[in-house]
Steps between C-alpha positions, in 0.01 A plus 500: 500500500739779519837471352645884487849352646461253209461716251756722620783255495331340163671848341805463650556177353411621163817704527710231565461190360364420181142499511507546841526163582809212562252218347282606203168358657496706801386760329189433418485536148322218439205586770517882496587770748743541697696223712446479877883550675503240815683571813474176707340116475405306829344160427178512258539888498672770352489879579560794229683796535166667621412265783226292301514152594444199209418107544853386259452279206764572312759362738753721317437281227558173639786491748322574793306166587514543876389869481634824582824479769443127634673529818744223460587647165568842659704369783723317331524758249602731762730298683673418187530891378710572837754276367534651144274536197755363250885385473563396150619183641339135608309546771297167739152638456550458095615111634209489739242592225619289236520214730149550586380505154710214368429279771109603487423446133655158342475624166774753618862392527696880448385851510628836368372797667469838363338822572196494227209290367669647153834411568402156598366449142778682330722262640267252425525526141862547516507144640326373282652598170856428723445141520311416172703743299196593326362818431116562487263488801107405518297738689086495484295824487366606787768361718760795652843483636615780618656785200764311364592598100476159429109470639371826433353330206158466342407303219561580115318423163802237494306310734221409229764341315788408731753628275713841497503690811269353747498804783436907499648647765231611715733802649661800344888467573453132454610393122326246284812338491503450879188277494562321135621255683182480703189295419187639662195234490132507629406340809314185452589406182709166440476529119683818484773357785532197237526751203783707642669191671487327153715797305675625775561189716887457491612896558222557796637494896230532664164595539373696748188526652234599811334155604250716623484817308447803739600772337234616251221346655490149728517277201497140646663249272399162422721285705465225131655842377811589681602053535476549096705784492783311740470218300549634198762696584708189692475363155686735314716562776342874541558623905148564626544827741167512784476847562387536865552817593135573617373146546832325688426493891094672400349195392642286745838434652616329191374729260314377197795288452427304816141515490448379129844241496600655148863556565659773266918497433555860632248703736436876592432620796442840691253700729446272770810376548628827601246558785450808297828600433695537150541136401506236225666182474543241243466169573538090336708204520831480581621393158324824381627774724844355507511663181497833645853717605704439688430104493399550113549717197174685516529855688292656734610774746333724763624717736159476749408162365475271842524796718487437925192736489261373241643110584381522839147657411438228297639206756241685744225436231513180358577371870136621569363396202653113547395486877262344628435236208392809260265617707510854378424325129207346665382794603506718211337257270213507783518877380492467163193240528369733718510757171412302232176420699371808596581616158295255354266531762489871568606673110455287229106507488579901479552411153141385403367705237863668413668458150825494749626272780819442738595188589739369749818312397668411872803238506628477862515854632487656171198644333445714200136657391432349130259702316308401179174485314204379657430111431894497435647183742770391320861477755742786392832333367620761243559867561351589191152349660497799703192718437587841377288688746688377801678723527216804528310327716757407707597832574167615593523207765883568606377887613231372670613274681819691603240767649317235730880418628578225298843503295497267196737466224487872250422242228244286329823280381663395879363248743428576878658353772352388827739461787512291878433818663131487374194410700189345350347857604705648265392283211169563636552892461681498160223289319196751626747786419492330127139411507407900581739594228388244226127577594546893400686444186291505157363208341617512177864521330415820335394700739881484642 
C-alpha cells in the first residue's frame, strides 16, 4: 500500500506536537514505522489519508461498538449540534441520559458525568478518600486508569515486604510522594491482598481495580477472585471502585457488573457511553454519590462534563444497544464464537512444530492474541506472565496485517475490538488474513 499523503502529514505532526502524536500509542513505537493518519470510518471500515481502505478492529479503542457513524448516532448527533455544542449550564439531554442509565442498571441510583475515562477515576479516588477520610488506594498491576499522579504507579521493592513506600512512580513529573500513598498488587493473588489489607487496613479508601483487565493484555479474572476482593474489602470498610471504562456497556448491557452480580461501591465508566464522544461518568448508590458537591463535600467540576453534544450521542447508543432485548449483544457474541472457532479451527494447528504459539483470549466482543512457549496452556492472569517476545512478534504481525487491509491495535499489549457492523464474512476474511500471515513467519523465537 501506498501512503505518500501519510507520510507527508506524519512530518508535519512531528513539528507540532510532541512526538507527533496527541496519545503516545499512535505512534507506533511499540510496532515500528510510521503511523497510518485516517480520514474517515463508515461501519467495519476505515479509510487513510491515501484512500486505502481497512476492515476496523480497533474500534478507536473501544467506544465504537456499533461501528463507524451508526446512523442513528449521527442523526441525532447532528440534530443536536444545530442547537448548540455546549452552554455551561443544565441542559435535558444530560437528564435524558442519566435517566436512561439509572433506570436501566439497578445497581445504579446517581451518576456524575464528565468528559474523560481519566477524570472519571480521578474523581473516583477523590470520593473515595472523601468519605472514608483515609488516604492510601489499592490498585493491581496490569490494571490502567487513565494518567492520573495518583495511578501512574508500578510496584516497588516495598512490595516484598509491605513496609516503607509501597509505589514508584511509573512517570517522570509524577513524585514518589504522589503514589506513597498507593499500594500496587499483582493480579490473582489473595495472599498479597490479605498482606497489605492486614498492615494497611484502617488508612486504605479504596481499591481499585479492572474486573476484567484489558489494558495490558485480556487478563480474565477469576470471578472466586474479584467476590474475595469485595469481600474483603466490605470487611474493613475499604470502597471497592469497578473500573469499567472498557468493559461497561462491551460485555453486555450491564457491564461486568451486571453480568457477574459482584456489585462494587463506586463505578467508572467511559467510551461507549459517549457514542464516541468525550465522556466518562462515575457512577454508585445514592448514599455514595450524595457525597459529591454540591449535595456533598467532595468536589468535582467540569466545564464540558454532561455536554448536549456528547449526551445525546450516547442516548442514541445505548438506546440501540438496549433495543430489541439485546439483540445487538446477541449478535456480537455470535461474532466472537464465530472467532474463537475458526481460530482454533483455522490457526492454532499453524503452531505444530513451532517453539512459539498465539492463542486466543475472547470475552464478549473483546479479543487479545496471547503468545507463549509451545506446550505452555496455562490462562494469563498476571501481566508479568506475558512472554517477552510478544512484543517482536507482534509487530511483525501488526505490519502485515495492516498491508492486507486489516487495522489492529499498534501493540502486542491492547485487545481488539469487534463491533455490530461486522458480518460473519468479515470474520471469515480476518482469520485467513492471520492464517497467511502466521504461516510465513519463522518457526522459532530466535530467528525473530
Amino acid at each position: 500500500m501506498k501512503r505518500k499523503r501519510s507520510e507527508k502529514l506524519w512530518k508535519r505532526a512531528l513539528r507540532v506536537f510532541p512526538g507527533g502524536v496527541n496519545s503516545p500509542v499512535r505512534a507506533f513505537k511499540s510496532v515500528g514505522g510510521d503511523p497510518v493518519f485516517i480520514n474517515r470510518g463508515k461501519g467495519t471500515h476505515i479509510v487513510d489519508a491515501d484512500g486505502n481502505k481497512y476492515l476496523d478492529f480497533l474500534s478507536s479503542w473501544g467506544p465504537l461498538i456499533l461501528g463507524h457513524a451508526p446512523r442513528k448516532v449521527v442523526k441525532a448527533t447532528r440534530r443536536a449540534a444545530l442547537k448548540g455544542s455546549t452552554f455551561g449550564a443544565v441542559t435535558e439531554a444530560e437528564v435524558k441520559l442519566g435517566e436512561f442509565i439509572t433506570e436501566s442498571l439497578p445497581f445504579v441510583e446517581k451518576v456524575r458525568f464528565v468528559s474523560s475515562g481519566t477524570e472519571a477515576v480521578m474523581t473516583a479516588l477523590r470520593l473515595a478518600r472523601g468519605i472514608t477520610q483515609r488516604p492510601m488506594v489499592i490498585k493491581f498491576e496490569g490494571c490502567y486508569h487513565g494518567h492520573n499522579d495518583a495511578l501512574l504507579a508500578r510496584a516497588g521493592s516495598g512490595l516484598l515486604t509491605l513496609s516503607g513506600n509501597i509505589a514508584e512512580s511509573s512517570s517522570p513529573g509524577v513524585p514518589d510522594d504522589i503514589v506513597r500513598n498507593t499500594l500496587v498488587l499483582p493480579l490473582d493473588d489473595s495472599a498479597a491482598l490479605d498482606a497489605a489489607i492486614k498492615n494497611f487496613g484502617k488508612q486504605i479508601a479504596c481499591a481499585i481495580i479492572e474486573p476484567l483487565p484489558a489494558n495490558a493484555g485480556l487478563l480474565p479474572q477469576r470471578k472466586a477472585y474479584i467476590e474475595y476482593l469485595v469481600t474483603l474489602c466490605r470487611s474493613h470498610n475499604i470502597l471497592v471502585i469497578f473500573d469499567e471504562v472498557i468493559s461497561g456497556f462491551r460485555l453486555g448491557f450491564g457491564g461486568y457488573t451486571g453480568r457477574e452480580q459482584i456489585f462494587p461501591d463506586i463505578i467508572t465508566y467511559g467510551k461507549i457511553i459517549g457514542g464516541g464522544l468525550p465522556v466518562g461518568a462515575i457512577a454508585g448508590s445514592q448514599k455514595v454519590m450524595d457525597h459529591l458537591a454540591p449535595q456533598g463535600p467532595v468536589y468535582q467540576a467540569g466545564t464540558l462534563s454532561g455536554n448536549p453534544l456528547a449526551m445525546t450521542a450516547g442516548l442514541a447508543a445505548l438506546e440501540q444497544l438496549a433495543g430489541r432485548r439485546g439483540a445487538t449483544y446477541r449478535y456480537l457474541e455470535s461474532l466472537g464464537v464465530q472467532l474463537e472457532t475458526a481460530f482454533q479451527n483455522g490457526i492454532s494447528p499453524l503452531f505444530a512444530g513451532r517453539d512459539w504459539q498465539i492463542r486466543l483470549v475472547r470475552d464478549a466482543s473483546l479479543f487479545w492474541l496471547s503468545f507463549h512457549n509451545a506446550g505452555e496452556t496455562a490462562p494469563v492472569r498476571q501481566v508479568t506472565q506475558i512472554v517477552p517476545f510478544a512484543a517482536t512478534i507482534y509487530a511483525r504481525i501488526f505490519h502485515a496485517m495492516l498491508d492486507r487491509g486489516f487495522y489492529l491495535a499498534p501493540s502486542a499489549y491492547e485487545v481488539g475490538f469487534l463491533n455490530a457492523a461486522m458480518k460473519p464474512r468479515h470474520i471469515e476474511a480476518f482469520v485467513a488474513a492471520l492464517k497467511k500471515v502466521i504461516a510465513e513467519l519463522p518457526d522459532k523465537i530466535a530467528a525473530f
